[in-house]
ROLOTI-53432 format. One record per residue (C-alpha): x, y, z; residue number from 0. Coordinates in Angstrom, 3 decimals, m for minus. Layout:
N
@c1 = X c2 = Y c3 = Z seq = NUM
...
END
This chain:
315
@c1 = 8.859 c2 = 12.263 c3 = 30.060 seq = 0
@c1 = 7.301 c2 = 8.455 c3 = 30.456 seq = 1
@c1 = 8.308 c2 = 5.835 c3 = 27.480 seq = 2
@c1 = 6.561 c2 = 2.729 c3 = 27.902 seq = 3
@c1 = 4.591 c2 = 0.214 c3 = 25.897 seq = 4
@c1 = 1.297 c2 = 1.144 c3 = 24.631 seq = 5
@c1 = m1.210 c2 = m1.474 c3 = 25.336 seq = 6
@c1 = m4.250 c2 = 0.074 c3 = 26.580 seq = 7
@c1 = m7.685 c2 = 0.408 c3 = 23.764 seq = 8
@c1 = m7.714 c2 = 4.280 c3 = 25.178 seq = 9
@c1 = m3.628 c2 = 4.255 c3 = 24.061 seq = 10
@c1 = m4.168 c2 = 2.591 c3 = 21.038 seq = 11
@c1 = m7.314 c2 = 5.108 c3 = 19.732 seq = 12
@c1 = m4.903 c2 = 8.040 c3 = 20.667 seq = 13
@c1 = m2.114 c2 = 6.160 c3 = 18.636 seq = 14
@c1 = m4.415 c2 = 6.123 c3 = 15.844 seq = 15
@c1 = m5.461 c2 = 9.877 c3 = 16.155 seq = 16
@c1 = m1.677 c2 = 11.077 c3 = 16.015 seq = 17
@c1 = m1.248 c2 = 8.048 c3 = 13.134 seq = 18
@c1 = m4.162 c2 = 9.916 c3 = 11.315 seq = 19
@c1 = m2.793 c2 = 13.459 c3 = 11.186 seq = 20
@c1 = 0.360 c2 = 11.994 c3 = 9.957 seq = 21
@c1 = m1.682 c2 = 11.068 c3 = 7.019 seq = 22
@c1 = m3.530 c2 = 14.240 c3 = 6.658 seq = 23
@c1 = 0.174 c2 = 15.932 c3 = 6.731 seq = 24
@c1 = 1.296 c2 = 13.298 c3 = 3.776 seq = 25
@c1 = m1.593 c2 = 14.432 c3 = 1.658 seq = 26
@c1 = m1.378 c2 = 18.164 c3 = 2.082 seq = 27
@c1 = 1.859 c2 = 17.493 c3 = 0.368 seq = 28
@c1 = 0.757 c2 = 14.811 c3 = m2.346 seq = 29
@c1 = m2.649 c2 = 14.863 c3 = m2.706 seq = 30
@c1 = m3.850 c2 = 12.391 c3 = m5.002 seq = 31
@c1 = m3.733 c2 = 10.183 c3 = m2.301 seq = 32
@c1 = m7.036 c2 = 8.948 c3 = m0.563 seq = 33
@c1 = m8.002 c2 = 10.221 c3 = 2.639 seq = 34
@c1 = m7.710 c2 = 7.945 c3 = 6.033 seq = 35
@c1 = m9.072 c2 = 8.223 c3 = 9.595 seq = 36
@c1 = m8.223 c2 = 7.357 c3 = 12.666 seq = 37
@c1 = m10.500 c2 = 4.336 c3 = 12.904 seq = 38
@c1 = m8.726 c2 = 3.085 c3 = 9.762 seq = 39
@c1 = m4.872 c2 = 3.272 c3 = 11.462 seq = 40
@c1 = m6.603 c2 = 1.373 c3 = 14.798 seq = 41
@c1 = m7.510 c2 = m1.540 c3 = 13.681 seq = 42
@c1 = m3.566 c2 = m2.028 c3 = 12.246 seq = 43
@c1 = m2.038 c2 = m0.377 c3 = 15.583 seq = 44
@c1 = m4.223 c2 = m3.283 c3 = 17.831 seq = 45
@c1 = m2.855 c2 = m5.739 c3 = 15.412 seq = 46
@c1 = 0.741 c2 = m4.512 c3 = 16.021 seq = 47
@c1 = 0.028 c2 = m4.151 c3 = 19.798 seq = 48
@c1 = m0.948 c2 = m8.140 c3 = 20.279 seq = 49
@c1 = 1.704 c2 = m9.472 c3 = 17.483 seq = 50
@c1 = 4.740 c2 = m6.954 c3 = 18.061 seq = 51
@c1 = 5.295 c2 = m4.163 c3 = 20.053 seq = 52
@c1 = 4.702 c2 = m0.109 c3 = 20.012 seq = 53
@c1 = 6.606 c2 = 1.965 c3 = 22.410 seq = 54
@c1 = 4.536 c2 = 5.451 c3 = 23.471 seq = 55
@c1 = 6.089 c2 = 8.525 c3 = 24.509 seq = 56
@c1 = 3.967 c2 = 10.098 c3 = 27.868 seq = 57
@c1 = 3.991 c2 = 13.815 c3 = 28.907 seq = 58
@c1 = 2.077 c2 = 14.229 c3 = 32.120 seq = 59
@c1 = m0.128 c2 = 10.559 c3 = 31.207 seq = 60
@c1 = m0.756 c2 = 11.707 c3 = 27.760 seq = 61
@c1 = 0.315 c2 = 9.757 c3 = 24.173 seq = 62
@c1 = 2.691 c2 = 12.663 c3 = 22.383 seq = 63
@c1 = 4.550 c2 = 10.422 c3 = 19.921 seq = 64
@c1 = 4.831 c2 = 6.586 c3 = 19.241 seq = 65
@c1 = 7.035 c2 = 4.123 c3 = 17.596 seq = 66
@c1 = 5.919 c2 = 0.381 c3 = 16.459 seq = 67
@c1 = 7.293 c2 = m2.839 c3 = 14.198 seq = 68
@c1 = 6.102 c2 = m6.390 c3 = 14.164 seq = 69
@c1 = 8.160 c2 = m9.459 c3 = 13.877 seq = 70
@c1 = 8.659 c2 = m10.640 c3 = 10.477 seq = 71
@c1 = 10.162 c2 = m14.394 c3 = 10.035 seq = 72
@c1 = 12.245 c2 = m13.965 c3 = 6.845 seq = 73
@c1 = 12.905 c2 = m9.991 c3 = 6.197 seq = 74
@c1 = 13.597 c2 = m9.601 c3 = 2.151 seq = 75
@c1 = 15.033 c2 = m13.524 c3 = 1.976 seq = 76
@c1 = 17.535 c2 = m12.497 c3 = 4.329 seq = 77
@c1 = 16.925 c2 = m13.723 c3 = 7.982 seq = 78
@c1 = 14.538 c2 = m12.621 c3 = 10.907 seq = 79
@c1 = 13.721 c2 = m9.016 c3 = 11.651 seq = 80
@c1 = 11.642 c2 = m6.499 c3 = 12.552 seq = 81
@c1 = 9.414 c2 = m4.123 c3 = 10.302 seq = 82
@c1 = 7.765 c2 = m0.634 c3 = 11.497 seq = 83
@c1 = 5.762 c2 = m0.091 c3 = 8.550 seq = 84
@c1 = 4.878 c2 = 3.892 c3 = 7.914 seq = 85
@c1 = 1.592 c2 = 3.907 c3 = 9.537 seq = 86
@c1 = 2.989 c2 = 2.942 c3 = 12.453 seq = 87
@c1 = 4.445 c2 = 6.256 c3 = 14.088 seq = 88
@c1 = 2.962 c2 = 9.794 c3 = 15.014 seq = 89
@c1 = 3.952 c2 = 12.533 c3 = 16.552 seq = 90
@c1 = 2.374 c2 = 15.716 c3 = 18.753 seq = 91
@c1 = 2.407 c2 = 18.730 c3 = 17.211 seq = 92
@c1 = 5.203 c2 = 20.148 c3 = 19.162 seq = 93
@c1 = 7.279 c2 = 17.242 c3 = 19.510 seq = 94
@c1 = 10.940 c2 = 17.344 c3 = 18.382 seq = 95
@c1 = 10.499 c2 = 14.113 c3 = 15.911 seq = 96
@c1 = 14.499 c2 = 13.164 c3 = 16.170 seq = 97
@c1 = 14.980 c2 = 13.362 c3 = 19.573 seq = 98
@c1 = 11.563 c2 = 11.320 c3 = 19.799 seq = 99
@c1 = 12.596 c2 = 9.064 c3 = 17.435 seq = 100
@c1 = 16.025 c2 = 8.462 c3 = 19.205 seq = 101
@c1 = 14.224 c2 = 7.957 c3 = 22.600 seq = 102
@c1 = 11.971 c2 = 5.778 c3 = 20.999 seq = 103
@c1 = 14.045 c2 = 3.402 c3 = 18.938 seq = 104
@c1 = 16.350 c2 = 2.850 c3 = 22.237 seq = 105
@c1 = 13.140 c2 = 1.418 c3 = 24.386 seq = 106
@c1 = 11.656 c2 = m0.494 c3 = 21.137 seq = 107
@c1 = 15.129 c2 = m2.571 c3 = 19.500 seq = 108
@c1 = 15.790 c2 = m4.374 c3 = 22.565 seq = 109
@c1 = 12.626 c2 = m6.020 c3 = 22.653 seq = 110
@c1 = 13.266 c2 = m7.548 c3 = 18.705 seq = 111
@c1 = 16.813 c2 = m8.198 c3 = 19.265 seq = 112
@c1 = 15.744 c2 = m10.395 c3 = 22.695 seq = 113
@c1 = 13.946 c2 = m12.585 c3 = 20.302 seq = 114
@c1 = 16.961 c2 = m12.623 c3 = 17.681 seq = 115
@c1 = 15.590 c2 = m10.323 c3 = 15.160 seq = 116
@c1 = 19.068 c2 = m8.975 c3 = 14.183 seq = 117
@c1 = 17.501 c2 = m6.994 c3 = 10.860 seq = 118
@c1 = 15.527 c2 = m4.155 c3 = 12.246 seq = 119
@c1 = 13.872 c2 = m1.558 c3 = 9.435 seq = 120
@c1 = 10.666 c2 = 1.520 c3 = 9.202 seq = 121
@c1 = 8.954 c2 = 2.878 c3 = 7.001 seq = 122
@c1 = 8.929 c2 = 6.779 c3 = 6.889 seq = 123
@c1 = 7.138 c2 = 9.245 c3 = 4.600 seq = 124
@c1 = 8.995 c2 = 10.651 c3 = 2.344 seq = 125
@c1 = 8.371 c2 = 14.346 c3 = 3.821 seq = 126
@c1 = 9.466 c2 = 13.286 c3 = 7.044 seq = 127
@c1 = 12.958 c2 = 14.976 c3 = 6.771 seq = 128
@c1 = 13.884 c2 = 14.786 c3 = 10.691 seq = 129
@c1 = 12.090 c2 = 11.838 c3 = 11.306 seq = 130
@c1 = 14.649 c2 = 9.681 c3 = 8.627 seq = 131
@c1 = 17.308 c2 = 12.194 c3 = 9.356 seq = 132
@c1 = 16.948 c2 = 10.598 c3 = 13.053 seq = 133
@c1 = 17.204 c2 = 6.924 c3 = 11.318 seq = 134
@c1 = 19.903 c2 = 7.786 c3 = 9.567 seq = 135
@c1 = 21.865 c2 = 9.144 c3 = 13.085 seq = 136
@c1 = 21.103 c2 = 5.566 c3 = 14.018 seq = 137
@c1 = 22.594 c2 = 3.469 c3 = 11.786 seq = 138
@c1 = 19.997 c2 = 2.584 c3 = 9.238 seq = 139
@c1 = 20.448 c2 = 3.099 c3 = 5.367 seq = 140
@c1 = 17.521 c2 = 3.297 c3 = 3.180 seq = 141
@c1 = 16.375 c2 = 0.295 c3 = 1.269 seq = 142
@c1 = 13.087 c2 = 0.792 c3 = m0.723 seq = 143
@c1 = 11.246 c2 = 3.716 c3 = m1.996 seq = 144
@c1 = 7.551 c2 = 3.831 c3 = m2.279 seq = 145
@c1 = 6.215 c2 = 6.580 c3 = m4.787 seq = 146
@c1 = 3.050 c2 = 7.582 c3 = m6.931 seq = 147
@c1 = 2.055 c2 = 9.923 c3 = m9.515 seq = 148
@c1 = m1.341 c2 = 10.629 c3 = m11.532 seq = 149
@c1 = m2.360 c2 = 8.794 c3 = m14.047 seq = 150
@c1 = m3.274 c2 = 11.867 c3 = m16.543 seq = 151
@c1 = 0.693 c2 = 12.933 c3 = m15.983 seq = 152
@c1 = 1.982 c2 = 9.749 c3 = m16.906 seq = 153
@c1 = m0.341 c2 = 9.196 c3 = m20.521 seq = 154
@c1 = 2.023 c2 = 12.211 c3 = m21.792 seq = 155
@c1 = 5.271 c2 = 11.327 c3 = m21.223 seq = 156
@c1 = 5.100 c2 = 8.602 c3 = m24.108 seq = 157
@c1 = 5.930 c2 = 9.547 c3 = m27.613 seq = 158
@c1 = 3.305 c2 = 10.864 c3 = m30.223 seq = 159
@c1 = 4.450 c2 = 8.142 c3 = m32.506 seq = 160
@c1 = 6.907 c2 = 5.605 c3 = m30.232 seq = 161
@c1 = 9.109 c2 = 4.054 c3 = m31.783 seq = 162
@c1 = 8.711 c2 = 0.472 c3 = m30.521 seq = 163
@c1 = 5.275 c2 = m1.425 c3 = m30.455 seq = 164
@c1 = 3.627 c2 = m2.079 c3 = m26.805 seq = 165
@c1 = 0.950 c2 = m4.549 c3 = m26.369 seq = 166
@c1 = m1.440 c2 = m6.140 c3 = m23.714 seq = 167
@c1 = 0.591 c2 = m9.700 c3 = m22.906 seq = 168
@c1 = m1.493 c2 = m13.033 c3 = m23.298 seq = 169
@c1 = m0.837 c2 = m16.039 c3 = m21.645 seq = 170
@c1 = 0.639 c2 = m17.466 c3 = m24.858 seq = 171
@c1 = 3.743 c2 = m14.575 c3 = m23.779 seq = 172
@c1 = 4.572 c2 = m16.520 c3 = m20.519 seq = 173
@c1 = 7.861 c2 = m18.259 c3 = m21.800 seq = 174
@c1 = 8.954 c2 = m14.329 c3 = m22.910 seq = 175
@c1 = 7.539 c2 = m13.111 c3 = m19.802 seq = 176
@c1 = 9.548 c2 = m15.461 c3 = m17.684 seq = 177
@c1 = 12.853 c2 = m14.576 c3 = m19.418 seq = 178
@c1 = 12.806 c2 = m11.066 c3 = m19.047 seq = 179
@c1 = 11.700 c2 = m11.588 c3 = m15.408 seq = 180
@c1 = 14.639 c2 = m13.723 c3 = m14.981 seq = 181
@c1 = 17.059 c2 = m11.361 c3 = m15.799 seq = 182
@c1 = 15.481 c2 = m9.033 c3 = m13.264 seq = 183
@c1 = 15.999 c2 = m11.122 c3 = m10.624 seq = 184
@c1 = 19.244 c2 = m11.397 c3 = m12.081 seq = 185
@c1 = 19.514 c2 = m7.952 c3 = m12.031 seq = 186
@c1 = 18.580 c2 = m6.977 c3 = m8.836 seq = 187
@c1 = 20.853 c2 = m10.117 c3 = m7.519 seq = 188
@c1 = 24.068 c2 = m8.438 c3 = m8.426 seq = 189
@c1 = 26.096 c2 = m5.244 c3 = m7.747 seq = 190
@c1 = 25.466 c2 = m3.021 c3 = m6.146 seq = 191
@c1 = 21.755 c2 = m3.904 c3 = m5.413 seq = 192
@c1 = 22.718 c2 = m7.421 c3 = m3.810 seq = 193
@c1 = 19.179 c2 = m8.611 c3 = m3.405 seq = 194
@c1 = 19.649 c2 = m12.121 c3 = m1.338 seq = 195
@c1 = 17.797 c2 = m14.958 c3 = m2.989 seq = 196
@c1 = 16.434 c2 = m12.649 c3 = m6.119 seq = 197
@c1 = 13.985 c2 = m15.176 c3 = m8.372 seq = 198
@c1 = 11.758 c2 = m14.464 c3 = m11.000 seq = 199
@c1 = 8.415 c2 = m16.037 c3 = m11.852 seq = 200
@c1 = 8.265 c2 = m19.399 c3 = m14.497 seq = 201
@c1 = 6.611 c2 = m19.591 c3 = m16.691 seq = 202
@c1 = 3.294 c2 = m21.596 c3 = m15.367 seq = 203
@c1 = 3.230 c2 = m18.731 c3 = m12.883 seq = 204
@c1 = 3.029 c2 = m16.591 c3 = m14.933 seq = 205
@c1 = 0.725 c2 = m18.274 c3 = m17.423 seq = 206
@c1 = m1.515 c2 = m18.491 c3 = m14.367 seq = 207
@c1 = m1.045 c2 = m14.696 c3 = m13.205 seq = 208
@c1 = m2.075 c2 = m13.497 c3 = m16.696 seq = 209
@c1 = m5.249 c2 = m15.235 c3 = m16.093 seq = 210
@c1 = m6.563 c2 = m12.807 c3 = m13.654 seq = 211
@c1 = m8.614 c2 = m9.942 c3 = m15.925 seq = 212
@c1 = m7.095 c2 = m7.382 c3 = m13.120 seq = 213
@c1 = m3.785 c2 = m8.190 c3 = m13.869 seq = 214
@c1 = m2.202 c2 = m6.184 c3 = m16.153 seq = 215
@c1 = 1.288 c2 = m6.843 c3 = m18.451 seq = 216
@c1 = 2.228 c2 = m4.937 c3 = m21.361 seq = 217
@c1 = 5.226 c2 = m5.609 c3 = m23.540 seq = 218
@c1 = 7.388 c2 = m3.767 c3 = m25.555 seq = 219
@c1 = 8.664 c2 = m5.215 c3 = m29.009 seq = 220
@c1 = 11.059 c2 = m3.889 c3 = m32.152 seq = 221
@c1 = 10.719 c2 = m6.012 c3 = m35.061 seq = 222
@c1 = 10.159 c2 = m9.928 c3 = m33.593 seq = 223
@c1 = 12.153 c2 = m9.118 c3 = m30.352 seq = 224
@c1 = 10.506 c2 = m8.160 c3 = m27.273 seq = 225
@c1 = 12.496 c2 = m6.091 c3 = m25.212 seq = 226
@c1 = 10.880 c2 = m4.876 c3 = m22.099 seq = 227
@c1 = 7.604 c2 = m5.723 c3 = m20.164 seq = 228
@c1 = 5.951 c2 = m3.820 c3 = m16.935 seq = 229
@c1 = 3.214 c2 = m5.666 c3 = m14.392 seq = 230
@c1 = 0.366 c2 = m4.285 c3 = m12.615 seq = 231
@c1 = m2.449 c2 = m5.699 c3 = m10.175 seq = 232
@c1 = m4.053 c2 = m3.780 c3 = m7.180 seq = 233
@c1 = m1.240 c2 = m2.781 c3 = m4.500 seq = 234
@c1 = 0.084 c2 = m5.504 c3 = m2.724 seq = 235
@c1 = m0.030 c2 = m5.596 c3 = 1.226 seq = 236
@c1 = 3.337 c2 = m4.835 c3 = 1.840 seq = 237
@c1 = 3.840 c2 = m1.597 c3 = 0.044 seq = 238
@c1 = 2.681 c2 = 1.778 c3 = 1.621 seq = 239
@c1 = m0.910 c2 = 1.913 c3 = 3.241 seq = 240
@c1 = m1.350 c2 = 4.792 c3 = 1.862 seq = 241
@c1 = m1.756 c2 = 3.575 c3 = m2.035 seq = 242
@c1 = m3.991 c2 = 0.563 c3 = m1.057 seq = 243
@c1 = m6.842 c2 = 1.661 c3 = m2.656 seq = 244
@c1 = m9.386 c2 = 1.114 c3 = m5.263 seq = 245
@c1 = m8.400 c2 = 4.377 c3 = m7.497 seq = 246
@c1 = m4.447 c2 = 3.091 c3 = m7.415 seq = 247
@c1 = m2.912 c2 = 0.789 c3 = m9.386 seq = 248
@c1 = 0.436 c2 = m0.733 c3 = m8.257 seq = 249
@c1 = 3.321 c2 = m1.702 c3 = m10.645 seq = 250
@c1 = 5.106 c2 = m4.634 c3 = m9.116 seq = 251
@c1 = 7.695 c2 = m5.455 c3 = m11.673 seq = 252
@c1 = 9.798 c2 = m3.354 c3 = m14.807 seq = 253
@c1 = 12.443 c2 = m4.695 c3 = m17.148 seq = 254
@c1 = 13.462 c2 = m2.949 c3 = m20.453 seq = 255
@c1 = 16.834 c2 = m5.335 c3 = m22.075 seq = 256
@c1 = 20.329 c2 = m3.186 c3 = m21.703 seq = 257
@c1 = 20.833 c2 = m2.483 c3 = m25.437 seq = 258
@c1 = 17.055 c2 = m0.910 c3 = m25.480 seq = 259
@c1 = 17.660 c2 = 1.580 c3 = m22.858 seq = 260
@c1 = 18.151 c2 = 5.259 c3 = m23.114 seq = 261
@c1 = 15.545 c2 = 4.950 c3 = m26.096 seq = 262
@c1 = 12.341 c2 = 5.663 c3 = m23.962 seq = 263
@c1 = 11.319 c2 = 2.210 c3 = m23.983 seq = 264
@c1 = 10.393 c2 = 2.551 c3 = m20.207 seq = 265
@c1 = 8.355 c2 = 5.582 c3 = m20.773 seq = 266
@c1 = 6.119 c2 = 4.104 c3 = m23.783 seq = 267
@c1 = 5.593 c2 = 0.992 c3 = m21.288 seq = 268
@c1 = 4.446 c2 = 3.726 c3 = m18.218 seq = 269
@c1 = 2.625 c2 = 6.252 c3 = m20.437 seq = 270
@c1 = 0.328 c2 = 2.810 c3 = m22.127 seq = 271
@c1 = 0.103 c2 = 1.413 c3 = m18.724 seq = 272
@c1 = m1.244 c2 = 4.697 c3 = m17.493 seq = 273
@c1 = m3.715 c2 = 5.005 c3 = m20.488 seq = 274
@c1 = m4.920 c2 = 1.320 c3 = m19.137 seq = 275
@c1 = m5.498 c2 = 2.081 c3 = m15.834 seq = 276
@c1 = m7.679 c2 = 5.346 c3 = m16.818 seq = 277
@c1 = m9.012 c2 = 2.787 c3 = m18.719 seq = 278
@c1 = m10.626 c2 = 0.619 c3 = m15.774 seq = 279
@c1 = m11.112 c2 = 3.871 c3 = m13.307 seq = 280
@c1 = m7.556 c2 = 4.216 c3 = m11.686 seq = 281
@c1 = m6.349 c2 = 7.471 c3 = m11.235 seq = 282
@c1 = m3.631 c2 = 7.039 c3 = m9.390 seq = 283
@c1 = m0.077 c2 = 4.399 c3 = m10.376 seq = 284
@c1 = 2.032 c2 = 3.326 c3 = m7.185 seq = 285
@c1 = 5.546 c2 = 1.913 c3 = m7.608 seq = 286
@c1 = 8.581 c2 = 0.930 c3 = m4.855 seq = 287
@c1 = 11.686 c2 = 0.060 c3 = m5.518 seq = 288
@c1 = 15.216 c2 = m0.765 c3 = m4.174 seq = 289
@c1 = 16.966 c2 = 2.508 c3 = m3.591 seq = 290
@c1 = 20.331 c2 = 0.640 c3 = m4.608 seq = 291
@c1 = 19.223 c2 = 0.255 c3 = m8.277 seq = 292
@c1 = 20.734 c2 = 3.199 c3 = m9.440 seq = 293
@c1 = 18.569 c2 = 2.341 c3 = m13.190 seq = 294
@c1 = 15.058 c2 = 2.009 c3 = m10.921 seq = 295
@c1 = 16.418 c2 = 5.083 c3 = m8.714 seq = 296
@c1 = 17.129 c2 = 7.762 c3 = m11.711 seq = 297
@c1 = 13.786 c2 = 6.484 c3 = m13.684 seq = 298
@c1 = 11.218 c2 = 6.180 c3 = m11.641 seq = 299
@c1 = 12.075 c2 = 9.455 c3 = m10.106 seq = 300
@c1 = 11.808 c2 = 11.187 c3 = m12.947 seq = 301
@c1 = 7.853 c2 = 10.710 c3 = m13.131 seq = 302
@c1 = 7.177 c2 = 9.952 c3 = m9.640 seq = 303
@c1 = 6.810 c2 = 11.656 c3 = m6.147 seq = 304
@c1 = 8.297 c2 = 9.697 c3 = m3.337 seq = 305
@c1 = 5.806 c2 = 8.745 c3 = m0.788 seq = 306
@c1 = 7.924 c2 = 6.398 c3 = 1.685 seq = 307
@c1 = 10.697 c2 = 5.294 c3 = 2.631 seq = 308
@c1 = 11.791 c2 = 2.302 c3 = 4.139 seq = 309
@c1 = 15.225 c2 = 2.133 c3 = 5.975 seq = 310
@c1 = 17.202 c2 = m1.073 c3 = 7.488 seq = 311
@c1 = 19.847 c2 = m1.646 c3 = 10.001 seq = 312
@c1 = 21.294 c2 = m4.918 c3 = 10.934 seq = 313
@c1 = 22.533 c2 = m5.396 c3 = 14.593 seq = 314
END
C-alpha cells in the first residue's frame, strides 16, 4: 500500500469517481437529495489539489481511498486551520474506511500543522459510522451538524390553530430582528456551546438583508411581543454540498425567547417556513447547527435527518 499526494488530472478524475459514489451511497439513504456526478466533485477536488492538499491511498498504482482539507485563515473566529469538507473523501468498495482513514489523516496533518494550522476539522456524512468512528479514535469531537428534511413533512408539524401569530418580517422589523439575533449570539457565546467571537447582525444589516425578495424571515408574536424569528436564503457555501441546490432552502438562523419555549413556538415558525418555501418551488429545508447546543441538538433532530457531520481537533 502507496499513500502519497494526489496531483495528477488522471488522480484527480478517479478522486472524483470514488467522491461520486459516496454521494450516490448518501442518497440511497436520504433521498430527497439531488443527484451529483463525478464531473461535479472534480472541479472542487482540482481546487483543493492547487490550494490545499489531498492525500491518495495506492494499491498496485490505483486510487482506492482519499483524504483532502484546504487551509482556512480564521476557522469559526478562532485561529488558523484546516477544513476537509464532506465531498472531499471516498473510498473503494472494499476498503476498511477506519484503518484508511487512520493511514490517511497521519500523511495529511503534518502538512497543515507545518504551516501552523493548529485547528484541523472534516466533514463526514452522517451514515458514515466507521469513517467518524475513525475521527473520533483520533482525537476529534464533533462540532456542527448538517441535516434536511422535506418540505411536505415539515407543513404538518405546526398546529391546526397555533397559538401564537407568525408573519413574513418587513424591513420596518429590523430593530426586533436585531435583538433577538443578539441574544443568539449571546446564546451560542456561552456555556456549554462557547462559540468564540459569537455576533449577531444590526440592525442596517438586517434592514438591508430583508431587502432581498429571496430572503426569507418570519416572526413569531403573542399579543405586542415578538418572541421568536427563523431566516432563510439559498444554502450558503459553507454548509454541505450536498443541499446546494435550487429545490433546497437553507435556514441560517433560529431564536424562540426562553419563557416561550416548550410551547411549539419553534415548530409554528418551521411548519410556516416550510409552507413558504413550497410556496416558491423548494422541496427540500437544510439546517446545521452546533452539536454543543443541547436546545438546537434535541429540536432540530426531532424533524430532521442528519446529513453531515463536521468534527474538530486542535493540535
Amino acid at each position: 500500500m502507496e499513500y502519497r499526494r494526489v496531483t495528477s488530472e488522471s488522480e484527480i478524475a478517479d478522486a472524483a469517481l470514488l467522491a461520486a459514489a459516496a454521494h450516490e451511497r448518501l442518497t440511497q439513504k436520504i433521498n430527497v437529495l439531488p443527484a451529483r456526478s463525478a464531473q461535479d466533485f472534480a472541479g472542487r477536488l482540482e481546487y483543493v489539489v492547487g490550494n490545499g492538499a489531498i492525500v491518495g491511498q495506492f494499491a498496485d498504482g490505483r486510487l482506492t481511498s482519499f483524504l483532502g482539507a484546504i487551509a482556512v485563515p480564521d476557522f469559526r473566529n478562532a485561529g488558523p486551520g484546516s477544513y476537509g469538507p464532506d465531498w472531499c473523501h471516498g473510498f473503494a468498495a472494499a476498503v476498511d474506511e477506519q484503518a484508511s482513514i487512520r493511514a490517511l489523516y497521519r500523511e495529511l496533518a503534518p502538512h497543515f500543522l507545518e504551516q501552523g494550522m493548529r485547528i484541523q476539522a472534516f466533514g463526514f456524512y452522517a451514515p458514515e459510522r466507521r469513517a467518524v468512528a475513525a475521527m473520533h479514535g483520533l482525537g476529534f469531537g464533533e462540532i456542527v451538524i448538517d441535516a434536511v428534511a422535506a418540505a411536505s413533512e415539515l407543513v404538518g408539524i405546526g398546529d391546526a390553530s397555533p397559538p401564537h401569530a407568525v408573519r413574513r418580517a418587513e424591513p420596518s422589523d429590523s430593530e426586533t430582528l436585531a435583538e433577538l439575533n443578539d441574544a443568539l449570539a449571546r446564546h451560542i457565546g456561552a456555556s456549554p456551546i462557547f462559540l468564540p467571537d459569537a455576533r449577531g447582525m444590526g440592525a442596517e444589516a438586517w434592514s438591508a438583508w430583508l431587502e432581498d425578495e429571496s430572503h426569507i424571515a418570519l416572526l413569531a408574536t403573542e399579543g405586542a411581543e415578538t418572541i421568536g424569528y427563523i431566516k432563510a436564503e439559498a444554502p450558503a457555501f459553507d454548509v454541505s454540498y450536498s443541499v446546494q441546490d435550487a429545490s433546497v432552502l437553507g435556514i441560517n438562523g433560529m431564536f424562540v425567547a426562553p419563557g416561550a419555549r416548550r410551547r411549539r413556538t419553534g415548530a409554528e415558525l418551521l411548519a410556516a417556513l416550510a409552507r413558504t418555501a413550497q410556496e416558491r418551488g423548494k422541496t427540500v429545508v437544510s439546517v446545521d447547527f452546533e452539536t454543543a447546543n443541547t436546545e438546537a441538538h434535541a429540536f432540530w433532530l426531532r424533524w430532521f435527518t442528519p446529513l453531515t457531520v463536521s468534527l474538530e481537533r486542535r493540535l
